[in-house]
C-alpha positions in Angstrom: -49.4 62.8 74.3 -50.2 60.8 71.4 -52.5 63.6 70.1 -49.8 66.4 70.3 -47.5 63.9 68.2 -49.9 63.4 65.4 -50.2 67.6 65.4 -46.3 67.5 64.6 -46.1 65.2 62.4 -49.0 66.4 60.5 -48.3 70.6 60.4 -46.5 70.4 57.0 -47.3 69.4 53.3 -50.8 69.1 52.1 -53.0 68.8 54.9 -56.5 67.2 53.2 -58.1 65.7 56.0 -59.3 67.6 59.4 -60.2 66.0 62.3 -62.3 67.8 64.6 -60.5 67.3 68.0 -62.7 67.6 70.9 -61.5 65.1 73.4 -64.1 62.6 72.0 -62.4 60.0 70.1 -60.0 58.0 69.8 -57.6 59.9 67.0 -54.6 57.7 67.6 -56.2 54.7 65.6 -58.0 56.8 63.3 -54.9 58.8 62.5 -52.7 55.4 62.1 -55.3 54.1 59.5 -54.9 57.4 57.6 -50.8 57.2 57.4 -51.4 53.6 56.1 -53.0 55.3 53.3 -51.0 58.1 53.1 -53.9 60.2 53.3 -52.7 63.8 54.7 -54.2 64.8 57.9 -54.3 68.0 60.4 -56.0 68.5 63.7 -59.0 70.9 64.2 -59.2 72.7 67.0 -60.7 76.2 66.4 -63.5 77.3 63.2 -60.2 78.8 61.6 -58.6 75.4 61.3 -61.6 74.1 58.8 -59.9 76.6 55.9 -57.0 73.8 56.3 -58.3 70.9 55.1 -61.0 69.6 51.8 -62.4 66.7 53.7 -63.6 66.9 57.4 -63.7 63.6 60.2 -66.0 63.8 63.5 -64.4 60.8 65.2 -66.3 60.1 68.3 -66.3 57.1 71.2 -68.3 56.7 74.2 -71.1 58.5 75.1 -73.5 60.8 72.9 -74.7 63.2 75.1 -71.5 64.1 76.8 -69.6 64.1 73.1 -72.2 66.6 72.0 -71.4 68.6 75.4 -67.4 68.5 74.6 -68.5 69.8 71.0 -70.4 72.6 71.8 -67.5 73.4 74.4 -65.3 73.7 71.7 -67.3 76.3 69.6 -67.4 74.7 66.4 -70.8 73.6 66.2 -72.2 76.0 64.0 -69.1 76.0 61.6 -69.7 72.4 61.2 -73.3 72.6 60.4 -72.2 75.1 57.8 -69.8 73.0 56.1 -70.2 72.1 52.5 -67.4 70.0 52.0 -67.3 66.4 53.0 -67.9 65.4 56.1 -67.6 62.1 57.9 -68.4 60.9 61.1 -67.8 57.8 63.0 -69.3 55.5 65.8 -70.8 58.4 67.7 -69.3 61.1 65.4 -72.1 59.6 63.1 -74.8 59.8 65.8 -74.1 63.3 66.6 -75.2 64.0 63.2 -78.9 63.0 64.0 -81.2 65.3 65.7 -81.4 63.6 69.1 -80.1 60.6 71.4 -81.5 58.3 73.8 -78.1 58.2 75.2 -78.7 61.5 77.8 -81.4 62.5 76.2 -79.8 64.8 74.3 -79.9 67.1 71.4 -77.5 66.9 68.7 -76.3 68.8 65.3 -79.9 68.0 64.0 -78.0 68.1 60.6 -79.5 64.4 59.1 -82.7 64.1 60.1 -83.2 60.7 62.5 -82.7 60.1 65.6 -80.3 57.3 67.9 -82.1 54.8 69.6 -81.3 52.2 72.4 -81.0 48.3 71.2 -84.1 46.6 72.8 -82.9 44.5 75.1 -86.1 42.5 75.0 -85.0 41.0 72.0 -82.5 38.7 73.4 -79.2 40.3 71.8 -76.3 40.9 73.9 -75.4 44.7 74.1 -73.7 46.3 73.3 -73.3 45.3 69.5 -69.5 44.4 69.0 -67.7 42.7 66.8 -67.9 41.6 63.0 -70.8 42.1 60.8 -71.9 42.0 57.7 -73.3 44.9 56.1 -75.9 45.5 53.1 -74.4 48.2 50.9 -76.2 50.2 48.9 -74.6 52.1 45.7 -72.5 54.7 47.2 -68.9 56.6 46.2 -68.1 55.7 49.9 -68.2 52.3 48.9 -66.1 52.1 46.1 -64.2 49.0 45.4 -65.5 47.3 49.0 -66.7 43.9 48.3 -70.2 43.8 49.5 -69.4 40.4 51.6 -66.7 42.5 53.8 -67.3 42.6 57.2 -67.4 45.8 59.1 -66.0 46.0 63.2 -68.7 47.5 65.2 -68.8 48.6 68.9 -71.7 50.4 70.3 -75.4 49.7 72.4 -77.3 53.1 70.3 -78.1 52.5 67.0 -79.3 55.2 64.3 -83.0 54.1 63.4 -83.5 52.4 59.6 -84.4 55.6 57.0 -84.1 55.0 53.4 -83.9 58.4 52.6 -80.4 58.5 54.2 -79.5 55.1 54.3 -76.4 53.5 52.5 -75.3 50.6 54.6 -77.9 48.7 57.0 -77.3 45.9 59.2 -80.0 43.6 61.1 -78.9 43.1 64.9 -82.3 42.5 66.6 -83.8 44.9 64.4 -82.6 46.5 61.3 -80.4 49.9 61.6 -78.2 51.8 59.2 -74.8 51.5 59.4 -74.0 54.1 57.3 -75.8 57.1 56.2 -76.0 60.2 53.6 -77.2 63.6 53.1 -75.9 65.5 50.7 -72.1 66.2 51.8 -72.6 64.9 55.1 -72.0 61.0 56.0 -71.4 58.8 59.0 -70.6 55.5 59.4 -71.5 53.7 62.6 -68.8 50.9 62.6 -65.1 52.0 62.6 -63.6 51.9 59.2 -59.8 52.5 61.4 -60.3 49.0 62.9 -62.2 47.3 60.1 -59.2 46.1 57.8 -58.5 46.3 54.1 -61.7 47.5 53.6 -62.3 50.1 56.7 -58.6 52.0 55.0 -60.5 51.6 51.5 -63.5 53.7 52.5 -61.4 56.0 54.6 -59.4 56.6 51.2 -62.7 56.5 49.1 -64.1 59.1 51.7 -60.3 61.4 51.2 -61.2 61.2 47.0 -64.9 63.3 47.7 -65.2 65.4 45.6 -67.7 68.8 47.3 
């Protein structure tokens, strides 16, 4: 109900953000952090719908495997590998990015090239991973005005494995991850910027600014 709601409300004006809606995450919050910015927003539900928008959000909660089933349900896959405008994913919208998951053993967009691991549990951390951490942020337009001693809300027991090539935020739980990663237009974010605060709406609006 809540989904149809944000469709009305969101069918006129400029529409600058699309999120890709495939019954995978949890677009209520998401879209309620976005109208605190005022940062225009539409629904994607067919390959036609990404002609709408300048920026593009893969929101995602839950499991990886059966996300990346719902997505390739949908047909948008290869549209979305295609894309050369910005793209962000969250939580699992960021892992389907990779090019394969522990989580179901599955294969993903393949579009950044790493893969999502299992936390160890052997290493004495509770899983999953949630709550408030601190995150080591490199240089990056995502970043923009964030201090680099906010805290970021995480929820999730796969991590994306530690790749300087596309890292841009890292964290150290156990073993050191990225949080958030980069190639070329594509980015993900592993914590969720819609329930992280001042400074979760401040990379959702840096994010809404990319330029392609």
């Amino acid at each position: 109900m809540e989904e149809n709601k944000t469709k009305e409300k969101s069918s006129s004006g400029d529409l600058g953000v699309g999120i890709v809606n495939y019954g995978a995450g949890n677009i209520f919050s998401l879209t309620a952090a976005l109208e605190r910015q005022n940062i225009t927003y539409g629904m994607i539900d067919t390959v036609a719908d990404f002609e709408k928008f300048s920026h593009i959000i893969i929101p995602g909660v839950g499991h990886a495997g059966a996300a990346m089933e719902k997505l390739q349900q949908t047909g948008l896959v290869d549209a979305i590998r295609a894309l050369k405008k910005p793209v962000l994913g969250i939580c699992v919208g960021m892992q389907l990015l990779t090019d394969h998951s522990e989580e179901g053993d599955a294969n993903l967009l393949a579009i950044i090239p790493l893969k999502t691991k299992l936390f160890d549990k052997n290493l004495g951390m509770k899983i999953p991973h949630m709550g408030w951490n601190n995150v080591d942020l490199k240089n990056n337009l995502l970043f923009e005005n964030v201090d680099s001693e906010t805290q970021f809300y995480f929820v999730h027991s796969y991590f994306i494995e530690y790749n300087p090539t596309f890292d841009i935020a890292a964290v150290t739980y156990g073993n050191k991850f990225s949080a958030a990663i980069q190639k070329d237009n594509f980015y993900g974010v592993q914590f969720h910027p819609e329930k992280s605060g001042e400074a979760g709406e401040r990379l959702l609006k840096n994010f809404s600014k990319l330029s392609s």
